[in-house]
C-alpha positions as CSV (number, residue, x, y, z in Angstrom):
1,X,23.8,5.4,19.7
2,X,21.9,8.4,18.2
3,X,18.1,7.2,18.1
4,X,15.5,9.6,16.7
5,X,12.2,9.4,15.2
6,X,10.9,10.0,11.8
7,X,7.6,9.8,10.0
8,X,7.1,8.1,6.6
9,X,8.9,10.0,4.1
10,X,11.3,11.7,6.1
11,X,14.6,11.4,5.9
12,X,18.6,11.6,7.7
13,X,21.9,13.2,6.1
14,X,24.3,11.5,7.1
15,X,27.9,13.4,6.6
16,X,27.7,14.5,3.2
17,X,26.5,11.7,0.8
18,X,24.3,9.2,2.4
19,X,20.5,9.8,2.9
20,X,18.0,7.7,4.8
21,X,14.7,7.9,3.7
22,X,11.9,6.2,5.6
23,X,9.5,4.7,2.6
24,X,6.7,2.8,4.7
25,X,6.0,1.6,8.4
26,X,3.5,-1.7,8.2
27,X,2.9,-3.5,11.5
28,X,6.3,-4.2,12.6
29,X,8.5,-3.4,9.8
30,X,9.9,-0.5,8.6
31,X,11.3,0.1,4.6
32,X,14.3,2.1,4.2
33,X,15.6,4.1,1.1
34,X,19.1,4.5,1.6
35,X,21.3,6.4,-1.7
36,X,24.7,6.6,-1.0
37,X,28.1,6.3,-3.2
38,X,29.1,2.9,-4.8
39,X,31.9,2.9,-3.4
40,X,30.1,2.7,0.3
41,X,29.2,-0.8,1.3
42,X,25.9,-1.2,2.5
43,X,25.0,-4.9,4.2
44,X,22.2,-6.1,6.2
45,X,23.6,-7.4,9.5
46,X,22.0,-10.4,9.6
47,X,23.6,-11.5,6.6
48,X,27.5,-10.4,7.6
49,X,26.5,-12.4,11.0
50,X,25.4,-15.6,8.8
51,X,28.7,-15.1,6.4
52,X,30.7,-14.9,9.5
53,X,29.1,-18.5,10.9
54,X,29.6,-19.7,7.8
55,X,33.1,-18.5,7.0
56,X,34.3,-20.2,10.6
57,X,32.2,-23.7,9.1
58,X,34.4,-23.7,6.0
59,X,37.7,-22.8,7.7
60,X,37.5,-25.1,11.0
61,X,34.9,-27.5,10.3
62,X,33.5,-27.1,13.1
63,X,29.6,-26.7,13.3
64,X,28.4,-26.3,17.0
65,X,25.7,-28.1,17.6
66,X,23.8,-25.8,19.7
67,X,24.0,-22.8,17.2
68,X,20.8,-22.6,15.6
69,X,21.9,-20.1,13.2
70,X,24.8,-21.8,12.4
71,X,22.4,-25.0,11.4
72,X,20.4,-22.1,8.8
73,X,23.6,-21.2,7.6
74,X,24.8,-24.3,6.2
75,X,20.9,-25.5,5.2
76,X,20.7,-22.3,2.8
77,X,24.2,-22.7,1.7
78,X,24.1,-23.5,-2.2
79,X,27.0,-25.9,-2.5
């Protein structure tokens, strides 16, 4: 993992079409700008890892029951 620092309003390149931009820093959260092609999918993590939980719910039927974020999966599923 590459990890660098940047300032607000400074930016990465990344190969030759996608461009970070660092918008704001407030407390502990940073907002990105990202431009990039269409055709480049961009997804937060944390909602591939809930799609993923939720994915093995619908196809097994199984829910573990110590899986917390399995639990906030299905409550903010919209049936």
């Amino acid at each position: 993992m590459l990890v660098l620092t940047r300032r607000e309003n400074e930016s990465l390149i990344i190969g030759d079409n996608i461009k970070l931009t660092i918008l704001a820093v407030k407390g502990g959260q940073v907002r990105v700008g990202i431009e990039a092609p269409n055709e480049i999918p961009i997804h937060r993590e944390e909602l591939l890892i809930d799609a993923e939980g939720l994915e093995k719910v619908v196809t097994t039927g199984d829910l573990p029951v110590n899986d917390a974020s399995s639990h906030h999966v299905m409550a903010n599923h919209k049936h």
